[in-house]
TORVOLO-333698 format. One line per 5 residues: number of its first residue (from 0); for each residue y, x, z of C-alpha. Coordinates in Angstrom, 1 decimal. Last residue first. Example, Ala and Ser with C-alpha at 12.3 -4.5 7.8 and 13.67 -1.06 7.14 Angstrom:
% residues 2
1	-1.1:13.7:7.1; -4.5:12.3:7.8;
% end
This chain:
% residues 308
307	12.6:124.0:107.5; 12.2:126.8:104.6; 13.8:125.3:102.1; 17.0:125.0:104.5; 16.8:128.3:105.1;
302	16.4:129.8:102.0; 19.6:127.6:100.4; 21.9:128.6:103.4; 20.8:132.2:102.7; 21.5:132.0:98.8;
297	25.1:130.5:99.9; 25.3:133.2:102.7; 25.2:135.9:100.1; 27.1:134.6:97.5; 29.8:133.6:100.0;
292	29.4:137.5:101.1; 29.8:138.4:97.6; 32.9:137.1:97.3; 34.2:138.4:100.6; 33.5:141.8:99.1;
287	35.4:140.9:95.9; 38.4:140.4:97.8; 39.4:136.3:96.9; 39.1:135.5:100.4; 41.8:137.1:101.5;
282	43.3:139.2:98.6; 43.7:142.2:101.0; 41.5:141.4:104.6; 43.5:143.2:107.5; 41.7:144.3:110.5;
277	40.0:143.5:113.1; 36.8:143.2:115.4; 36.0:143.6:118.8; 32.1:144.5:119.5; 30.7:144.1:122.8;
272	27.9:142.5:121.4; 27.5:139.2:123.8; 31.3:140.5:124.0; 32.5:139.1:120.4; 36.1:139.1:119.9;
267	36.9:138.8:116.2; 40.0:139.4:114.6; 41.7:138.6:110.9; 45.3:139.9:109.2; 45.7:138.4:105.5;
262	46.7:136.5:107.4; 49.4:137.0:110.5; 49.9:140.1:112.7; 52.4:139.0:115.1; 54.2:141.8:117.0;
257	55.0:141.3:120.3; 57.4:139.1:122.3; 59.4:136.4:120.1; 58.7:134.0:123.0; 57.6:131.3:121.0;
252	55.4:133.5:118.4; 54.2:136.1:121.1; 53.2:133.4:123.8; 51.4:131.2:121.0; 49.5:134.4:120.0;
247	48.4:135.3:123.9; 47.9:131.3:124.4; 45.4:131.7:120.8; 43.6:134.7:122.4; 43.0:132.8:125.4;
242	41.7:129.8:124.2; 39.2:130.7:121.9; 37.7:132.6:124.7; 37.1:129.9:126.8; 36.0:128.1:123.7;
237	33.4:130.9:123.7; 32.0:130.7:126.9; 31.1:126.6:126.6; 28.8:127.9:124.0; 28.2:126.2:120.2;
232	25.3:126.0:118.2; 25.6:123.4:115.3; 25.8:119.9:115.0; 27.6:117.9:111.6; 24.9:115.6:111.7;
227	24.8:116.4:107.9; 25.9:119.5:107.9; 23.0:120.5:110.4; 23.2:124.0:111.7; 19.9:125.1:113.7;
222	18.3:126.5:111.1; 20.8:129.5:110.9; 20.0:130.7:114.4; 22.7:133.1:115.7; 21.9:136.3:117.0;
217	22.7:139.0:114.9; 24.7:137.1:112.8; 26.9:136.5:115.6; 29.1:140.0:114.6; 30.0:138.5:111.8;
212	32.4:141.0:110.5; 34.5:138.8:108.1; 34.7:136.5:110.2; 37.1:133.3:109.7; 36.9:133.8:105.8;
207	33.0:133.6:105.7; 33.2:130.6:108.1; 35.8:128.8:106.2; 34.4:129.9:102.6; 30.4:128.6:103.7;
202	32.9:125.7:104.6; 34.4:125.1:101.3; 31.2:126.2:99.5; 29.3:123.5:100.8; 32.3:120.3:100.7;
197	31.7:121.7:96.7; 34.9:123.0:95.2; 37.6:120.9:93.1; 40.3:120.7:95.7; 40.8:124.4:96.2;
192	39.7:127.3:98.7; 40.6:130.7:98.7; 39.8:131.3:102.5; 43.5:133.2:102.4; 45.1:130.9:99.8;
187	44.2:127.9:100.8; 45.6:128.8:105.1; 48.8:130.4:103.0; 49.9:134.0:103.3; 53.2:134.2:104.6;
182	56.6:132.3:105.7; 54.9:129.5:107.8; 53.2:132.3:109.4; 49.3:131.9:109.3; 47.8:133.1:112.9;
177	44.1:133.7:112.2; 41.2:133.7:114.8; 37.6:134.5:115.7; 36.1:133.9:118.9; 32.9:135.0:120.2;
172	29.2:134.1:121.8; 28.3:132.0:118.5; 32.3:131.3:116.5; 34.5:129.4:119.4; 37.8:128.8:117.5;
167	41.2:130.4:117.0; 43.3:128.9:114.0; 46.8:129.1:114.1; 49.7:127.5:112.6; 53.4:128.5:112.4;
162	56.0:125.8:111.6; 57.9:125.8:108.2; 57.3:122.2:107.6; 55.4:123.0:104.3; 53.2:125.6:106.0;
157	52.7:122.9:108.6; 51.6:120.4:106.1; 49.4:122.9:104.5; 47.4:123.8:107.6; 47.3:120.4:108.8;
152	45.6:119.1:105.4; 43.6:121.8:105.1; 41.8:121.0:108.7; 41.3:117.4:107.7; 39.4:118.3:104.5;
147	37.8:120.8:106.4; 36.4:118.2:109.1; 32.8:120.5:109.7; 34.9:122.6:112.3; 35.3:120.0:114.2;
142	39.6:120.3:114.9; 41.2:122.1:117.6; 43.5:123.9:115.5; 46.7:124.7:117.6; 49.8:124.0:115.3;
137	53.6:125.2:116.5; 57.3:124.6:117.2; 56.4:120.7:116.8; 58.7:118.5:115.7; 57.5:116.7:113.0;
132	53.7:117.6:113.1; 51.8:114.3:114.1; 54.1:111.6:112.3; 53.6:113.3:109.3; 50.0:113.8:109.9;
127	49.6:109.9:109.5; 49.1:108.7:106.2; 47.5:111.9:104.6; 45.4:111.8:108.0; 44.4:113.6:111.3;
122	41.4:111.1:113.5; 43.2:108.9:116.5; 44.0:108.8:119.8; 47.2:109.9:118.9; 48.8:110.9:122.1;
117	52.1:111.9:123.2; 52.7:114.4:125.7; 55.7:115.2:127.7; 55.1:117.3:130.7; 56.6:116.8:134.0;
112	53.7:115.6:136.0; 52.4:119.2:135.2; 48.7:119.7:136.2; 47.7:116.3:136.9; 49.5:115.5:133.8;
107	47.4:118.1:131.6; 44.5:116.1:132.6; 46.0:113.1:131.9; 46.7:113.6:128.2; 43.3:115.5:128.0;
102	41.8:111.6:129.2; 44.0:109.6:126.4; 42.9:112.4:123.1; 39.2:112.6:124.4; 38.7:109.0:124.1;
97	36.5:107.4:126.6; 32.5:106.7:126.4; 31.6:109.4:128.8; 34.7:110.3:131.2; 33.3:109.7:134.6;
92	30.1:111.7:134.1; 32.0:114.9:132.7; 33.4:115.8:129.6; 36.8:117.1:129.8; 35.7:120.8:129.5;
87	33.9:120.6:126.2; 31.4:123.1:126.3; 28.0:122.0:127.6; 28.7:118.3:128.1; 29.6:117.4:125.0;
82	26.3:115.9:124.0; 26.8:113.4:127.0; 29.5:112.0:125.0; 33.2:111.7:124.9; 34.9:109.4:122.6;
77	36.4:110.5:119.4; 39.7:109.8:117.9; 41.2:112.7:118.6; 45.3:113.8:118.5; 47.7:115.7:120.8;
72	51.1:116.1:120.7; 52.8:118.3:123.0; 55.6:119.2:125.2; 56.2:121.8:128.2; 54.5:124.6:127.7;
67	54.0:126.7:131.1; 51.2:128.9:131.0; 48.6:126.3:132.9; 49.7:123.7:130.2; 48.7:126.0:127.3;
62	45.3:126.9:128.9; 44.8:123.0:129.6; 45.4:121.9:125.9; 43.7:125.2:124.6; 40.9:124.3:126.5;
57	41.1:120.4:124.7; 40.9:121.6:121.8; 37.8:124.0:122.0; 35.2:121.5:122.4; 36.5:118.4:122.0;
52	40.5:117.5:121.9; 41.2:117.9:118.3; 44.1:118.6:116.4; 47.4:120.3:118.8; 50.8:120.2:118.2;
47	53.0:122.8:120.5; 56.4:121.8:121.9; 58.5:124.4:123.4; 61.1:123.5:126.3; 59.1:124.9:129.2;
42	57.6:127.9:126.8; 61.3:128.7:126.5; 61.8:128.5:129.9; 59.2:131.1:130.7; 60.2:133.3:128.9;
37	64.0:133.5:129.9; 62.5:134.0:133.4; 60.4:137.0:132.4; 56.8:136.4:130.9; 54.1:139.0:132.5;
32	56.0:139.4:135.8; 56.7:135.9:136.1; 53.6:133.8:135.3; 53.0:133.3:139.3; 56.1:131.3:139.4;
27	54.2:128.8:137.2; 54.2:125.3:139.9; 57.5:127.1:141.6; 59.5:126.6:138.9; 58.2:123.4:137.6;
22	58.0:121.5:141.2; 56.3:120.1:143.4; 57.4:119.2:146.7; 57.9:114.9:146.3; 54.7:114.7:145.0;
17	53.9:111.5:144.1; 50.1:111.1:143.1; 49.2:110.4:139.6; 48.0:107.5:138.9; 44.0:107.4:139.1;
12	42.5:105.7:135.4; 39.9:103.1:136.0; 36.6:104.7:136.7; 34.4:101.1:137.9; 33.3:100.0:134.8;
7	32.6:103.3:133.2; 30.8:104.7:135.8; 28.6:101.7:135.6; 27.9:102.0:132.2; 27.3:105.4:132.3;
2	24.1:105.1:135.2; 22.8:102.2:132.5; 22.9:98.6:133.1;
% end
């Protein structure tokens, strides 16, 4: 029986321990002075829906939790391995083989016994994303960033819901992310993608569309991305990252604190190269520049992989 297995066996779920002091207002006190009071209640009563509770999901899940939010819906239907271990902050020894969804849930518990989560430990569908998205004030992508049909499918149900989406993901050493207002710019639209294009050329389009800069072209290894396995580089560092510039945007939408530059509007935060990125991308994807750039990569994607 392996070292795993016997974890397994013997982890059984902890209840949560009764703690007759704690309490909401004093458990995020520490927020006040950067949300006011009003603020903070209104994170208390938001509800956010988030995909994907790997590497990047599930940060956002804690990061959100830790500011205050006080409803979710959460969905995976994966099970943590020891591949995760690098990035995914609820992988650990006690949690391999159990679904990521189901141990987030009670990781945000132990954190706020008061929050209401429910969990679909299960993948984002045509049949079921209506039963994910109803209610929600907003969508956190969280989700592989290989799943584009999956991805799509959010983006446009939320559009068609009227609820804001946004897309901030680990990209190399950085982040990269959009905020698509349910009034504005559609997630097709900006990385111009449609139905009848190669799974390829959508996802060359995703990552082209997601950083226009590229600032971890000058030191990410192509070879090592494998469509097939679906695997490619990824840093614990920049899910981190991830996190907090998408808990800054949530703040601004809920709270109605800030100005919200949505798509066509793009940033990158990369501080392997200290560069910070932005700016606003006319036509999306469709600019001719971006065009080229798919070209581009599509030729290097091609090299590469004749190469190894």
């Amino acid at each position: 029986m392996s070292v795993a297995t016997t974890i397994l066996e013997r982890d059984q779920p902890n209840p949560i321990p009764s703690e007759p002091d704690w309490s909401y207002e004093e458990a995020f006190s520490r927020n006040l002075g950067l949300l006011t009071q009003a603020d903070q209640e209104k994170l208390r009563h938001s509800h956010v829906a988030i995909a994907g509770m790997g590497g990047v999901g599930g940060v956002h899940l804690m990061t959100l939790t830790r500011l205050g939010i006080g409803k979710f819906t959460i969905a995976d239907p994966d099970v943590f391995e020891v591949g995760n271990f690098n990035r995914q902050c609820g992988a650990n020894m006690r949690t391999i083989g159990k679904n990521k969804a189901e141990v987030m849930a009670n990781e945000a518990r132990l954190v706020n016994p008061e929050v209401e989560i429910r969990v679909l430990p299960e993948a984002i569908t045509q049949q079921n994303v209506s039963d994910f998205l109803p209610g929600a004030d907003i969508l956190v992508d969280g989700v592989d960033f290989f799943s584009i049909e999956a991805r799509r499918l959010l983006f446009r149900s939320a559009h068609e819901l009227g609820i804001w989406a946004i897309t901030a993901g680990p990209i190399g050493f950085s982040t990269a992310w959009l905020t698509f207002d349910p009034n504005g710019m559609t997630f097709d639209r900006y990385f111009d993608l449609r139905d009848d294009m190669e799974r390829l050329d959508q996802l060359i389009a995703l990552a082209v569309g997601l950083t226009p800069k590229a600032t971890q072209r000058a030191y990410l290894d192509l070879s090592r991305v494998d469509l097939q396995s679906r695997r490619a580089p990824c840093s614990s560092l920049a899910c981190q990252l991830a996190s907090g510039v998408a808990a800054a945007e949530i703040a601004k939408v809920l709270c109605s604190r800030g100005k919200v530059k949505a798509a066509p509007y793009y940033a990158q935060l990369d501080p392997f190269c200290g560069r910070y990125c932005h700016g606003r991308m006319l036509g999306g994807n469709r600019n001719p520049i971006q065009r080229l750039k798919r070209w581009w990569l599509r030729r290097l994607w091609n090299a590469t992989r004749q190469a190894h």
